[in-house]
C-alpha positions in Angstrom: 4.1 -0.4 -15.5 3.4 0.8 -12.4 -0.2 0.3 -10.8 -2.3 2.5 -8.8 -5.2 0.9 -6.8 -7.9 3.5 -6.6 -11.3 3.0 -3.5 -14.4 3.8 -5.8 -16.3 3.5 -2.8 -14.2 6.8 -1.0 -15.6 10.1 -0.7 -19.2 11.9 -0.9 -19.3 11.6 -4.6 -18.3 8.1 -5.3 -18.4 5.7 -6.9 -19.2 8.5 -9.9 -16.4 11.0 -9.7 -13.9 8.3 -8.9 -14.9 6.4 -12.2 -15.0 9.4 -13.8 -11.5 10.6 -12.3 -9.8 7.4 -13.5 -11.2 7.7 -16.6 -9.9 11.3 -17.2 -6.7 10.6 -15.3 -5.9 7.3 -17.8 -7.2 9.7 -20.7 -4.8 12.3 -20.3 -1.6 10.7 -19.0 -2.1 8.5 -22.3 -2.0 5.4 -20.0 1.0 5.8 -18.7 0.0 3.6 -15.6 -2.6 1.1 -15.3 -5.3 1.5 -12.6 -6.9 -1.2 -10.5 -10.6 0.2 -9.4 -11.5 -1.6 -6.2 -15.2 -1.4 -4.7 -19.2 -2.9 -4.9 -19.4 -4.5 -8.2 -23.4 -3.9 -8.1 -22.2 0.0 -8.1 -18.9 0.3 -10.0 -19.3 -2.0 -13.0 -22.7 -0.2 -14.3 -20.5 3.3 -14.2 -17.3 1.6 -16.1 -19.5 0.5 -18.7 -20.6 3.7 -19.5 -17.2 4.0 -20.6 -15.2 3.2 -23.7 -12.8 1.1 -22.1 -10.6 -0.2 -25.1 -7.3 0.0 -25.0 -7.5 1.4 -21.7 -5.3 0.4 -18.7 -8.1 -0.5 -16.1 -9.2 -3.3 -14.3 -11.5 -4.0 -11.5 -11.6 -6.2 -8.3 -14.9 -6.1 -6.0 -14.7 -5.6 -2.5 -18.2 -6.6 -1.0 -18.1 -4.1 2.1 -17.4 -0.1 2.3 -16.3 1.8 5.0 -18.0 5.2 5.4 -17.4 8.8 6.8 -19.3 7.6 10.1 -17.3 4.5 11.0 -15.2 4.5 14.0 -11.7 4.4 12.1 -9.9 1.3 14.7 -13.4 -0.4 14.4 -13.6 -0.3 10.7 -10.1 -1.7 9.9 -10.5 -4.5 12.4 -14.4 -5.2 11.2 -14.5 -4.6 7.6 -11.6 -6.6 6.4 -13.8 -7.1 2.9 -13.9 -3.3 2.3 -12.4 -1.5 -0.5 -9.8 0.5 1.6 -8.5 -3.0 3.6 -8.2 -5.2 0.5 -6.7 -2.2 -1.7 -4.1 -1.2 0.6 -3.4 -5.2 1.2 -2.5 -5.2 -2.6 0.0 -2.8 -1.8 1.6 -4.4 1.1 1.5 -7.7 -1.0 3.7 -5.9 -4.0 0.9 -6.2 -6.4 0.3 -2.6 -6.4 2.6 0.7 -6.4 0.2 3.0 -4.4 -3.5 3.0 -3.0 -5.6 6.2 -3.4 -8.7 6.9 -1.4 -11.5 10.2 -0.4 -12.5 8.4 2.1 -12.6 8.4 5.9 -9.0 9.6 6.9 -9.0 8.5 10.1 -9.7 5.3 9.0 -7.5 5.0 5.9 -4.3 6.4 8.3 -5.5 3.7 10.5 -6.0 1.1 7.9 -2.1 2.0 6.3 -0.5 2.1 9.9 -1.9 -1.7 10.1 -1.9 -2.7 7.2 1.4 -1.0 5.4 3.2 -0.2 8.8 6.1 2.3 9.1 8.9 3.4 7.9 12.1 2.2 9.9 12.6 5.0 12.6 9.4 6.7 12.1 7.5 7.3 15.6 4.3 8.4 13.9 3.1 8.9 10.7 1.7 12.4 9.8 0.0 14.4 7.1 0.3 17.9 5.8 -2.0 20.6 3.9 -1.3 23.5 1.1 -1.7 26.7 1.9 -1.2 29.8 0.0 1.5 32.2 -0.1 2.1 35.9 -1.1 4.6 35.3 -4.0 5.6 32.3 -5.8 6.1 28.6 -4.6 4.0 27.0 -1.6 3.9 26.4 1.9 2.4 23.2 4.0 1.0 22.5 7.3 2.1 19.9 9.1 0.5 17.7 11.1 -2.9 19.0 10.4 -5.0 16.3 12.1 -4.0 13.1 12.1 -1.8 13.4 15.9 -3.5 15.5 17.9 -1.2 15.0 21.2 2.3 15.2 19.6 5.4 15.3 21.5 8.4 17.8 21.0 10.1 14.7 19.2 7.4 14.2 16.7 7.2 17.5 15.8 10.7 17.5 15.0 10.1 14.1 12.9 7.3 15.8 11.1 9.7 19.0 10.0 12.7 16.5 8.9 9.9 14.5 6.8 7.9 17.3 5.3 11.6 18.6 4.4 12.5 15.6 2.4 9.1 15.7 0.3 9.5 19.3 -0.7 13.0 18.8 -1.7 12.6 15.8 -3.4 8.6 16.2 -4.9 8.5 19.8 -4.8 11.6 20.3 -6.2 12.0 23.1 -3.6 15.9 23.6 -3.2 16.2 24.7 0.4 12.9 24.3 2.6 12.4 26.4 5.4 11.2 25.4 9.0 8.9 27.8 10.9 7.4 26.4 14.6 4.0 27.5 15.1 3.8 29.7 18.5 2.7 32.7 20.1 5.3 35.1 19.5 8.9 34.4 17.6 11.1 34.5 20.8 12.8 31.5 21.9 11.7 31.2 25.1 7.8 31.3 23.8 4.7 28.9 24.3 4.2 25.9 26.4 7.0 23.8 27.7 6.2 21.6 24.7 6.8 24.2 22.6 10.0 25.5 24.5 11.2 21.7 24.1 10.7 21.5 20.3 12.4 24.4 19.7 15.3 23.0 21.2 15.0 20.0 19.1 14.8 21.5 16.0 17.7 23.8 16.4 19.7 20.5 17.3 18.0 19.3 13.7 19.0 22.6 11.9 23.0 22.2 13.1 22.8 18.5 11.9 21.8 19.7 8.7 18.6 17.7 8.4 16.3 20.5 8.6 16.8 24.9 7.7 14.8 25.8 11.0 14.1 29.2 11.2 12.9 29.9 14.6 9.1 30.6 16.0 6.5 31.7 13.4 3.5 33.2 14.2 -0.2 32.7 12.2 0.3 36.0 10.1 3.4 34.9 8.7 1.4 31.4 7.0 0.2 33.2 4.1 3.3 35.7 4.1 5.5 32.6 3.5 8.0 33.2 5.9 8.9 29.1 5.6 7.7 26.9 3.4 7.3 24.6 6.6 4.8 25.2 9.2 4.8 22.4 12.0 2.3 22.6 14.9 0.3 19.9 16.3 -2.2 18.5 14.4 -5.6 20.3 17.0 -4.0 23.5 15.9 -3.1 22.7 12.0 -7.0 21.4 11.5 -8.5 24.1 12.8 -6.2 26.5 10.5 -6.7 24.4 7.9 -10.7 24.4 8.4 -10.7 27.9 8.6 -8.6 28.8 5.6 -10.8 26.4 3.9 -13.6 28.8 5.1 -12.2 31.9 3.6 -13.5 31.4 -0.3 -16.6 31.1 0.6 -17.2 33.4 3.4 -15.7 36.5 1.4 -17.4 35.3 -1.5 -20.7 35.4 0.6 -20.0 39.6 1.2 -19.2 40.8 -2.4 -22.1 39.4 -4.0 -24.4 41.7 -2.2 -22.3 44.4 -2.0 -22.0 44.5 -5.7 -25.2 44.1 -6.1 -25.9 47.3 -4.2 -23.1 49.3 -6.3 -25.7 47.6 -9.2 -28.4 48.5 -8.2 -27.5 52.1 -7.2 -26.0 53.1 -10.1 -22.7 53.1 -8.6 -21.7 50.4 -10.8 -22.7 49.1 -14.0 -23.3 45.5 -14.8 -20.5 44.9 -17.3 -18.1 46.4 -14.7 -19.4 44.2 -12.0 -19.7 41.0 -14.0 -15.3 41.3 -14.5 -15.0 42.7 -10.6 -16.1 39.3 -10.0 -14.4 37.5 -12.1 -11.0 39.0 -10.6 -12.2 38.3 -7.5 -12.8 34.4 -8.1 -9.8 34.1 -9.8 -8.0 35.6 -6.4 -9.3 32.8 -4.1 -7.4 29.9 -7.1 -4.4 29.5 -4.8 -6.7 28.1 -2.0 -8.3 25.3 -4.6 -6.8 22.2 -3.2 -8.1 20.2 -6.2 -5.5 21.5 -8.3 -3.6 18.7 -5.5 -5.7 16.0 -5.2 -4.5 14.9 -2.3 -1.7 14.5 0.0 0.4 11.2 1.2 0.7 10.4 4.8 4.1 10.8 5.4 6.0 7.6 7.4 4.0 5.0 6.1 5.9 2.6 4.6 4.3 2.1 1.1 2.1 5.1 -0.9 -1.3 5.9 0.6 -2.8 8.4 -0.6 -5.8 10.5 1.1 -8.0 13.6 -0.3 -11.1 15.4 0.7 -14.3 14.0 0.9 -15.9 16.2 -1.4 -13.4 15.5 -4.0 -14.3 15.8 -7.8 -13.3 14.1 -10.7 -10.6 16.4 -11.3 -9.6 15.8 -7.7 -9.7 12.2 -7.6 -7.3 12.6 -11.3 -5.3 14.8 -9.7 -4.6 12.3 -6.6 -3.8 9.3 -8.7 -1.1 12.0 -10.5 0.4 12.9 -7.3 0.7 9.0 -6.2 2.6 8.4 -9.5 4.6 11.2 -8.9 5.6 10.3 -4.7 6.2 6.4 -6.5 9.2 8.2 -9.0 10.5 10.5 -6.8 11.6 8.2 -4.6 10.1 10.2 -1.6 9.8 7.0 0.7 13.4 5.6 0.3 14.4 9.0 0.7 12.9 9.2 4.2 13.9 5.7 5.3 17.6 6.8 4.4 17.2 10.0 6.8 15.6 8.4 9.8 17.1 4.7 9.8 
């Protein structure tokens, strides 16, 4: 059976939502897998036993110190080797676990695998991608968005042949598609870095690694021109901030503006009430609970990061997706590429 250590003490909601998260997850899946809770005893144990825990595959381990959202991630793996994220990804590297899953502090959990874990044979750096939406059917990620913020032409090109495996192999997309993010789709675009890459990933597409499609440019994201955007990660967290804006920002303008329609006569309440409802329902491609999270990609065992404001359903939905990275293979699969 395989098990799946899950940091209680991760995100702005814990240890609640991740008790609650296992719980649903270990509900649902009909305990399929067991989980292995690791965090403050004082904090966790009082939440599980609010639980009817029979005949359920959980267990817990305590793990005296926490590492928060603040903490200086190269600091915190080297200083809080008693912290939930340290011991549980130790499990991992010891074989007495399949996968870790955390909502914690990302720089310090890519930090903490990366020490901890280490890499995969011929990986230069580990990286991590987003979802974003797409007119039509199917999906399209962002890599890196974040966790290399000064990448070179040849980790970009890493990044593409990596992302590539995972949506062939967990995405169960046939043919993945390669866009570079620049400032116009010519060739000779961009910086020199930029110019570089390019090269590199052609050289990538005729060795049949990668299906590069040439320069993308930020209006063809949610047109899903490729199912692969690769930039460096400055530019992909910013993009991915701001898409995580959107929601909320258009939300904040139709509410009053239906409210005047309301209120003027223009529009009556029943009408309204479904507008908004349509409206809301528009905006369920950019809910990145539905994912959980996402794995960092070259790290040689299955770490798995989501947001810090993840829910319940989020934190379920993360311990699915590091079941579903341990079946598919998707590290072995990478190793086999890049060795």
């Amino acid at each position: 059976m395989l098990t799946i250590v899950v940091d209680a003490m991760g995100g702005d909601n814990a240890p609640g939502c991740v008790v609650d998260g296992t719980i649903e997850a270990l509900r649902e899946s009909g305990n399929r897998f067991e989980i292995l809770l690791i965090g403050q005893e004082e904090k966790v144990r009082p939440l599980l036993e609010q639980h009817d825990l029979s005949n359920m595959n959980v267990r817990f381990m305590h793990a005296p110190e926490t590492v928060t959202m603040e903490d200086i991630p190269a600091t915190a793996v080297k200083t809080k080797q008693e912290s939930s994220l340290v011991k549980g990804l130790q499990l991992c590297k010891a074989k007495q676990a399949h996968a870790f899953v955390s909502a914690g502090n990302t720089g310090a959990q890519m930090a903490a695998s990366l020490f901890v874990l280490g890499r995969i044979p011929g990986v230069l750096r580990p990286t991590i991608y987003a979802y974003f939406p797409r007119i039509g059917e199917g999906l399209t990620n962002i890599v890196d968005v974040g966790a290399n913020v000064d990448c070179k032409p040849e980790n970009l090109v890493q990044f593409a042949e990596m992302l590539t495996i995972y949506q062939r192999y967990a995405a169960k997309i046939e043919n993945p598609t390669v866009g570079l993010l620049n400032i116009g789709e010519e060739e000779g675009k961009g910086p020199e870095y930029l110019k570089q890459s390019y090269r590199l990933l052609q050289e990538a597409h005729h060795e049949q690694k990668i299906n590069f499609i040439g320069n993308i440019e930020g209006h063809d994201i949610l047109a899903g021109k490729s199912t692969i955007v690769v930039c460096d990660g400055l530019v992909g967290n910013t993009i991915l901030k701001f898409g995580e804006s959107i929601p909320h920002f258009l939300s904040s303008l139709l509410k009053p503006a239906m409210e005047k329609l309301v209120v003027s006569g223009q529009l009556d309440q029943n009408t309204a009430s479904l507008a908004g409802k349509a409206f809301k329902g528009m905006f369920e491609p950019f809910d990145v609970e539905k994912w959980g999270g996402v794995p960092f990609l070259g790290v040689d065992g299955i770490s798995i990061v989501g947001h810090g404001r993840s829910s319940s359903r989020a934190i379920k939905n993360m311990i699915y997706m590091a079941e579903h990275m341990i079946e598919q293979r998707v590290n072995e699969h990478i190793a086999e590429v890049l060795s």
